[in-house]
N, CA, C and O atoms as CSV, one atom per row, in Angstrom:
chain,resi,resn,atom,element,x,y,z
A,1,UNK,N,N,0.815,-1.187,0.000
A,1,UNK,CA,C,0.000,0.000,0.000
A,1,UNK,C,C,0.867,1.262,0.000
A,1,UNK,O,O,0.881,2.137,-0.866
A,2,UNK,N,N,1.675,1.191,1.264
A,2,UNK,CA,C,2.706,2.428,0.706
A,2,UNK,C,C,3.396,2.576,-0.505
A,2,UNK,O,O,3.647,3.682,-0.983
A,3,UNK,N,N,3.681,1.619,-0.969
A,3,UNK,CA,C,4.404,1.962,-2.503
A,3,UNK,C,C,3.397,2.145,-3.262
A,3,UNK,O,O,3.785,2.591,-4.341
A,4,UNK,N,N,2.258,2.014,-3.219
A,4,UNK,CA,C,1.699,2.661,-4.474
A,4,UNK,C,C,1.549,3.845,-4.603
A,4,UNK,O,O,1.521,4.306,-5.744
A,5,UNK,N,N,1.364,4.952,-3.136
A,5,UNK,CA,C,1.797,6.226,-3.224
A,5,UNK,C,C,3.020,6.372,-3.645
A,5,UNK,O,O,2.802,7.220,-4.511
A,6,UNK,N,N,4.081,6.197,-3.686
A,6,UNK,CA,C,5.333,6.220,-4.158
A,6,UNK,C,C,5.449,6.222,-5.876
A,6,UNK,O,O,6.088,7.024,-6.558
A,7,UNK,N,N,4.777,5.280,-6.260
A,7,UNK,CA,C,4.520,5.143,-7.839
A,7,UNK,C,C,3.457,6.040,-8.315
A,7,UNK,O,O,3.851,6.523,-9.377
A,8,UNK,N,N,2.471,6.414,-8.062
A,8,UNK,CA,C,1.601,7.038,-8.056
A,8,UNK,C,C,1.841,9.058,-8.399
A,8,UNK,O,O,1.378,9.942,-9.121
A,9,UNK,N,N,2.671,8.904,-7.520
A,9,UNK,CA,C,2.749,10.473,-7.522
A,9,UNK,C,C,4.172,10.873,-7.693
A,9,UNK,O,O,4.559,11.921,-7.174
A,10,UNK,N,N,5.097,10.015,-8.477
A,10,UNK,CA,C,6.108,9.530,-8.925
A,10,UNK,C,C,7.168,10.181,-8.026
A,10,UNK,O,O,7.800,11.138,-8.475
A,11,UNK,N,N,7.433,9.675,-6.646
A,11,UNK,CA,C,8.163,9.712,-5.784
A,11,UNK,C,C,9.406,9.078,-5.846
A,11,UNK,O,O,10.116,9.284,-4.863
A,12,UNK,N,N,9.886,8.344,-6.750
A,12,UNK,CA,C,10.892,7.880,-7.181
A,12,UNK,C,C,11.382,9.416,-8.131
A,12,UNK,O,O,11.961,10.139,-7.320
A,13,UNK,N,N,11.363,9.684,-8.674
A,13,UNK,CA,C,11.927,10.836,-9.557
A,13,UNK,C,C,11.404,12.369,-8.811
A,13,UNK,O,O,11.559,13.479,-9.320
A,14,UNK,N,N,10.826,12.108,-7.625
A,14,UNK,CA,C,11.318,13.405,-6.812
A,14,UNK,C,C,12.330,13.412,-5.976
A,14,UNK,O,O,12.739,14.504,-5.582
A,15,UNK,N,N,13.011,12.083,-5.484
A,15,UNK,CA,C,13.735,11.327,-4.690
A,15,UNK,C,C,15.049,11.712,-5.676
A,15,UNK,O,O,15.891,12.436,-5.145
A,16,UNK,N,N,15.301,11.279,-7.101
A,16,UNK,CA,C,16.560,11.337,-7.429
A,16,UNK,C,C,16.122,12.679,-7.891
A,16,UNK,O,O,15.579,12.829,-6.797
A,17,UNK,N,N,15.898,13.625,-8.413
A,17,UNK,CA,C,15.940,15.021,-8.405
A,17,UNK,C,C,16.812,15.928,-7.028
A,17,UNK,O,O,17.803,16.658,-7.007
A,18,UNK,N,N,15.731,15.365,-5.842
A,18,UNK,CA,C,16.491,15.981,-4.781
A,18,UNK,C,C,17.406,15.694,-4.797
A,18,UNK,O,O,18.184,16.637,-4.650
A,19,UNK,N,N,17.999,14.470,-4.949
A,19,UNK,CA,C,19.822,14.097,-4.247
A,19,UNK,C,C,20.614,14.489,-5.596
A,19,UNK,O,O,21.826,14.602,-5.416
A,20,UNK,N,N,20.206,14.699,-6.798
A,20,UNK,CA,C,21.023,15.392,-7.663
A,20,UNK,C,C,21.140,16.696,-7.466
A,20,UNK,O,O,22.172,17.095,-8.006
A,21,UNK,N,N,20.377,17.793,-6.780
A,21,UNK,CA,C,20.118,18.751,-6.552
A,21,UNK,C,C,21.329,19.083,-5.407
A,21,UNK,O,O,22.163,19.988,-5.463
A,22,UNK,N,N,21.139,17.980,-4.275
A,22,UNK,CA,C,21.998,18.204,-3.238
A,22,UNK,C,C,23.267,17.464,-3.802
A,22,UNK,O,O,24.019,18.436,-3.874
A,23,UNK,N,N,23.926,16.519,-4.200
A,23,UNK,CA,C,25.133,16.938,-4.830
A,23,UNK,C,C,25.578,17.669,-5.430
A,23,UNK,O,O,26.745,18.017,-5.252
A,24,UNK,N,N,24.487,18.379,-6.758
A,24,UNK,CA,C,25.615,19.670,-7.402
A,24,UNK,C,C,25.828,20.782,-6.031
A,24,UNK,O,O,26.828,21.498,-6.082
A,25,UNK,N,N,25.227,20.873,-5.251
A,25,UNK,CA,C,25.159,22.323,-4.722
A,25,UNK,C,C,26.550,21.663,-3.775
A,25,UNK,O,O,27.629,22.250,-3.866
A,26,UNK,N,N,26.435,20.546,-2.972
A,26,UNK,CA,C,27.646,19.775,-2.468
A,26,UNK,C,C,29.156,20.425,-3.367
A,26,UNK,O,O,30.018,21.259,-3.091
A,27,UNK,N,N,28.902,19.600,-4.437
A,27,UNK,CA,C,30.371,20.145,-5.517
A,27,UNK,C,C,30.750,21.183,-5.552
A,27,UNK,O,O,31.919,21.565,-5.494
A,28,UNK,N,N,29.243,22.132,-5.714
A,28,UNK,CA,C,29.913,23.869,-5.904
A,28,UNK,C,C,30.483,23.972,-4.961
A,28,UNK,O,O,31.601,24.450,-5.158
A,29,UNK,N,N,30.182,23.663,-3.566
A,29,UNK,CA,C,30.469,24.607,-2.135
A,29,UNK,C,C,31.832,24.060,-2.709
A,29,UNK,O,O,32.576,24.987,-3.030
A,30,UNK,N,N,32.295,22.962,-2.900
A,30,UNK,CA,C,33.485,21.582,-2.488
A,30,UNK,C,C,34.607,22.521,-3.522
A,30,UNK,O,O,35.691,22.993,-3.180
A,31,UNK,N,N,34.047,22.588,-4.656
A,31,UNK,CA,C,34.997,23.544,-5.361
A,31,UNK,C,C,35.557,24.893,-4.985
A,31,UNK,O,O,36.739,25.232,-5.039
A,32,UNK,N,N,34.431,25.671,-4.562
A,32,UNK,CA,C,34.407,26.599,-3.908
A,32,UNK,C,C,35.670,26.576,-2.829
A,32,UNK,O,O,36.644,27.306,-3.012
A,33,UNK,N,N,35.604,25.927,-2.001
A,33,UNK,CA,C,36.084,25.697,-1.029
A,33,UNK,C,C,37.932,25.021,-1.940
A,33,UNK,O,O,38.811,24.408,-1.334
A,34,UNK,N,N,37.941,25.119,-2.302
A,34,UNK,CA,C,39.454,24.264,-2.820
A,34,UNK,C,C,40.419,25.472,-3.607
A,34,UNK,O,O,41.622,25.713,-3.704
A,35,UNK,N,N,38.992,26.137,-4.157
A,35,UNK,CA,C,39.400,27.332,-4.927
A,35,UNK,C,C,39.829,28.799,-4.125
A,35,UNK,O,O,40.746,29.437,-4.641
A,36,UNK,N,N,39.424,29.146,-3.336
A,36,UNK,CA,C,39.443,29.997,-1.949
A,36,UNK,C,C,40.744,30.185,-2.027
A,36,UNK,O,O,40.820,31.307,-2.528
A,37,UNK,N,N,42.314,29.626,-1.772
A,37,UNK,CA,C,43.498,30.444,-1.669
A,37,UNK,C,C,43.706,31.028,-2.858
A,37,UNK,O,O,43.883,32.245,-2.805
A,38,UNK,N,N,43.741,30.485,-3.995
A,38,UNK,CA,C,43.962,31.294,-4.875
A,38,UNK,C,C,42.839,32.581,-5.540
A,38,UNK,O,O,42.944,33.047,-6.675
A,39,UNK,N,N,42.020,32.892,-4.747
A,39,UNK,CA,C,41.201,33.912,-5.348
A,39,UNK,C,C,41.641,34.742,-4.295
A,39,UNK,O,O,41.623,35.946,-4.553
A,40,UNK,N,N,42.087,34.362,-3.020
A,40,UNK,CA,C,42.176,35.309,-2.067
A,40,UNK,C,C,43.732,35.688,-2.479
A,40,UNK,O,O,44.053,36.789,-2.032
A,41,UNK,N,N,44.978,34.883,-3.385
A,41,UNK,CA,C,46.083,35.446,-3.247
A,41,UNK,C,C,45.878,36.664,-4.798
A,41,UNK,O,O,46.695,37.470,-5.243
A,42,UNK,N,N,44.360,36.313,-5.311
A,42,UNK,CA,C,44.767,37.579,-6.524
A,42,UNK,C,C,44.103,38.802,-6.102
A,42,UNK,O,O,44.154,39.889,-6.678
A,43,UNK,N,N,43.416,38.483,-4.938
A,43,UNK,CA,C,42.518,39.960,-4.659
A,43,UNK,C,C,43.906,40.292,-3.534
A,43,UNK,O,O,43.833,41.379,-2.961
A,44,UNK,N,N,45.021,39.495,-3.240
A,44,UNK,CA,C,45.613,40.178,-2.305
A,44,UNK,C,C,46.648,41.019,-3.074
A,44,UNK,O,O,47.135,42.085,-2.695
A,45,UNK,N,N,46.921,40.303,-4.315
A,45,UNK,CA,C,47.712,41.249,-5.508
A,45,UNK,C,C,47.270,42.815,-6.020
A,45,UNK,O,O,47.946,43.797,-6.326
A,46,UNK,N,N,45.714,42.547,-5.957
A,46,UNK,CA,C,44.758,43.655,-5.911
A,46,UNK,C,C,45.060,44.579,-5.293
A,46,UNK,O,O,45.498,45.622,-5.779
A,47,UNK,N,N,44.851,44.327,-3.936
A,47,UNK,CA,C,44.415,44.827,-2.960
A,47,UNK,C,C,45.285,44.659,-1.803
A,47,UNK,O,O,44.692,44.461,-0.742
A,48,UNK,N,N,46.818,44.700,-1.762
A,48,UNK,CA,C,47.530,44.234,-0.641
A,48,UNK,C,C,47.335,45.308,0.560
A,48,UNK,O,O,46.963,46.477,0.662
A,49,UNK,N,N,47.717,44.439,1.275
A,49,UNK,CA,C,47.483,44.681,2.754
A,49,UNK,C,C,48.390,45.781,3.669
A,49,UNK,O,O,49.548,45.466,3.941
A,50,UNK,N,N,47.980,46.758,4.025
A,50,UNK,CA,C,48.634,47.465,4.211
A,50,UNK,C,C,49.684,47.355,5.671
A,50,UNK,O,O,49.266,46.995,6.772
A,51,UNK,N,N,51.114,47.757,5.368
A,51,UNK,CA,C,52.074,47.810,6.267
A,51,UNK,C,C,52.522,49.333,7.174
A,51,UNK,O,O,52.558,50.393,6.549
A,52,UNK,N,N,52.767,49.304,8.313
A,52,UNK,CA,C,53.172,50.351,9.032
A,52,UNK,C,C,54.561,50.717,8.569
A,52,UNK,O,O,55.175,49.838,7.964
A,53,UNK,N,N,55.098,51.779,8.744
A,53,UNK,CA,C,56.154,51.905,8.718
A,53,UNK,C,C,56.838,52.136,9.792
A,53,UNK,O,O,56.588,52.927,10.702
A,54,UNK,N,N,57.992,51.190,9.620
A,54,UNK,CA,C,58.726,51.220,11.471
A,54,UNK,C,C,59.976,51.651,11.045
A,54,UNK,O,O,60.894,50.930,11.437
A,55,UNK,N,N,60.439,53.026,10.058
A,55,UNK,CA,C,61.361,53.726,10.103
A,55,UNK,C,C,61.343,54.830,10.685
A,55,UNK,O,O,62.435,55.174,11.137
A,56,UNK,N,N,60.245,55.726,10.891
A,56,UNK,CA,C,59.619,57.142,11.511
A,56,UNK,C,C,59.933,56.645,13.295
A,56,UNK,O,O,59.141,56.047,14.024
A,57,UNK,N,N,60.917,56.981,13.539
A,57,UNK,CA,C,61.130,56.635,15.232
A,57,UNK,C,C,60.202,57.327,15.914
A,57,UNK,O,O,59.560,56.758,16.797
A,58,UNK,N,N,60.008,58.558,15.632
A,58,UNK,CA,C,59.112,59.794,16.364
A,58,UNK,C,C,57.980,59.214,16.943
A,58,UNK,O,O,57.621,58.957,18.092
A,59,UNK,N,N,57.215,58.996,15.071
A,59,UNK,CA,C,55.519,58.571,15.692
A,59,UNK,C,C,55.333,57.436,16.331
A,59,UNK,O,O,54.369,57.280,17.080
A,60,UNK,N,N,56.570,56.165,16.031
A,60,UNK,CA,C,56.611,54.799,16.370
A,60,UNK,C,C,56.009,54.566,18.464
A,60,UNK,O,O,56.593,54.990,19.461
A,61,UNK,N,N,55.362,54.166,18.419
A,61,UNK,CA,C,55.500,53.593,20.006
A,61,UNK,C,C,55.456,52.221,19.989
A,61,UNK,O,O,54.860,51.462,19.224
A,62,UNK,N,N,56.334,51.950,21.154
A,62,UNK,CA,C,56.884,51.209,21.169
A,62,UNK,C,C,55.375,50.391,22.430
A,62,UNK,O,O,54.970,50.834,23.505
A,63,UNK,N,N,54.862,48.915,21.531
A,63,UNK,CA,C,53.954,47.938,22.223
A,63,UNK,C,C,54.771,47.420,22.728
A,63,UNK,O,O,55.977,47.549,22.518
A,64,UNK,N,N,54.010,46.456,23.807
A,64,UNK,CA,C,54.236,45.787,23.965
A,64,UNK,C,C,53.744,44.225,23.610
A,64,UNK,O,O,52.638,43.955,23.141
A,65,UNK,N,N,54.653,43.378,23.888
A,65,UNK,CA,C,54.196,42.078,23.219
A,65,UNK,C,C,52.782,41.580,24.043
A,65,UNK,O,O,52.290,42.360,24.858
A,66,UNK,N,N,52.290,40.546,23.851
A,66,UNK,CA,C,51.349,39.707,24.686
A,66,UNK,C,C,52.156,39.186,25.678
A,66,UNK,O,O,51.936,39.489,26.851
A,67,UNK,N,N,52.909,38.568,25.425
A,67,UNK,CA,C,53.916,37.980,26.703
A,67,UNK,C,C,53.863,38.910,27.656
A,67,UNK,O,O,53.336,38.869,28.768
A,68,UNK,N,N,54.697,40.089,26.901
A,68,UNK,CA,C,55.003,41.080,28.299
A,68,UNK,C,C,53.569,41.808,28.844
A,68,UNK,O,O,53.257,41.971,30.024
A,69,UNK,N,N,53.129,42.026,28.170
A,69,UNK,CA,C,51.261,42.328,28.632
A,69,UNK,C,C,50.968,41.322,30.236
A,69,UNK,O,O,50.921,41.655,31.421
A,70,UNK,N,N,50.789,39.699,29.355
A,70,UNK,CA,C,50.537,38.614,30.866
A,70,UNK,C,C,51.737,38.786,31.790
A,70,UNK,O,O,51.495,38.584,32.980
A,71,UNK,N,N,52.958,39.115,31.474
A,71,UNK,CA,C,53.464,39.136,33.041
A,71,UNK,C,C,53.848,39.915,34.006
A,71,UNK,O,O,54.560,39.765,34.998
A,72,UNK,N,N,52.742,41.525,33.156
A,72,UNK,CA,C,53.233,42.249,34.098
A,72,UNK,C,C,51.542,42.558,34.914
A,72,UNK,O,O,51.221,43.202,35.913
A,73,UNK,N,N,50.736,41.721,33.880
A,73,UNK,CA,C,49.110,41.769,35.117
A,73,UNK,C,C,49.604,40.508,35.608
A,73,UNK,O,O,48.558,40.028,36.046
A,74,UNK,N,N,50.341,39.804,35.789
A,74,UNK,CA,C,50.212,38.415,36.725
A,74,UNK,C,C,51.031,39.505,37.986
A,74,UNK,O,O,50.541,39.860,39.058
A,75,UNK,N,N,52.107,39.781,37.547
A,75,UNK,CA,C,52.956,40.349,38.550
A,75,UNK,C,C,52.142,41.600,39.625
A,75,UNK,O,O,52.254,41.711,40.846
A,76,UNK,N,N,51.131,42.632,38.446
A,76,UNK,CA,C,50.201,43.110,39.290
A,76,UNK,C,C,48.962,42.475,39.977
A,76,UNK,O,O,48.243,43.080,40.773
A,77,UNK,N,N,48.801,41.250,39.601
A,77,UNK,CA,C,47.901,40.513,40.652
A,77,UNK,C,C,48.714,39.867,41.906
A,77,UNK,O,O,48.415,39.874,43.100
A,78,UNK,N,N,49.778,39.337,41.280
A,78,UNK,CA,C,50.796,38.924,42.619
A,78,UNK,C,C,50.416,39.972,43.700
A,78,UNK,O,O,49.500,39.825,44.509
A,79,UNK,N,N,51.254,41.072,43.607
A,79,UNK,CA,C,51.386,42.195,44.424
A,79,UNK,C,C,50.234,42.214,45.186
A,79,UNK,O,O,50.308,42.182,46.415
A,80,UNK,N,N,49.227,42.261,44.630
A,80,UNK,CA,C,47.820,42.987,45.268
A,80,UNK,C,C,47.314,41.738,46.375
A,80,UNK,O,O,46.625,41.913,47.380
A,81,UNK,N,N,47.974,40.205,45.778
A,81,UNK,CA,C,47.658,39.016,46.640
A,81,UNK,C,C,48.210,39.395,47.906
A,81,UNK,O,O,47.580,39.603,48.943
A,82,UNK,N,N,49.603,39.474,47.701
A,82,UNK,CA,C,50.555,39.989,49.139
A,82,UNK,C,C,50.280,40.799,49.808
A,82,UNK,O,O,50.583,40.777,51.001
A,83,UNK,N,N,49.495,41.949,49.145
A,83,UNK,CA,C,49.078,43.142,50.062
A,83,UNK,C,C,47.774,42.578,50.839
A,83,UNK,O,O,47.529,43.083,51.934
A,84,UNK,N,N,47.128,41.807,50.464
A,84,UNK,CA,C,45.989,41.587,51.231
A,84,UNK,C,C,46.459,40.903,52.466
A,84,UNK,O,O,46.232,41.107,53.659
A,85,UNK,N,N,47.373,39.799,51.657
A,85,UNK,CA,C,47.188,38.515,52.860
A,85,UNK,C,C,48.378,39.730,53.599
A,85,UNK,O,O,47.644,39.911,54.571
A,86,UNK,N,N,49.230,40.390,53.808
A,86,UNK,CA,C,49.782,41.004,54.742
A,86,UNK,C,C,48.734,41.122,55.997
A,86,UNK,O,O,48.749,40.708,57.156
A,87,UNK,N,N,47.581,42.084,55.000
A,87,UNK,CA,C,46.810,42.698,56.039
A,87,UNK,C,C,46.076,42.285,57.075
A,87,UNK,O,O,45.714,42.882,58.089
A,88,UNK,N,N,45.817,40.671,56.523
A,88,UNK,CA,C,44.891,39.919,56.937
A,88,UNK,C,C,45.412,39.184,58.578
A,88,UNK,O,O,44.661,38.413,59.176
């Protein structure tokens, strides 16, 4: 009984429609996706990325790294630990 709805309202050829449908769109992304460095290295030829200049000493300031960032809030949390438990 169920398959005769199936034959009937030709559910077999809505069945392979869909999954042909969802493989091409599969492939495009898949291509898509493979193709991606090289479209991004010609829009970077385009369009390169802009650099600072670290000859101007004047305007330059001098960051700091991430490293030195974490160890000088660890070192200011240290401190503030010691000051408590002193007090305590």
């Amino acid at each position: 009984m169920s398959m005769d709805n199936i034959w009937e309202h030709d559910g077999i050829g809505i069945a392979v429609s869909g999954m042909c449908i969802v493989f091409t769109v599969l492939m495009l992304i898949s291509l898509f996706i493979s193709q991606l460095p090289r479209c991004l290295s010609l829009i970077d030829k385009v369009v390169p990325e802009k650099v600072q200049d670290q000859d101007d000493s004047v305007s330059a300031v001098a960051t700091p790294s991430r490293s030195e960032e974490m160890s000088r809030i660890a070192a200011i949390g240290y401190a503030v630990y010691r000051s408590r438990r002193a007090r305590d």
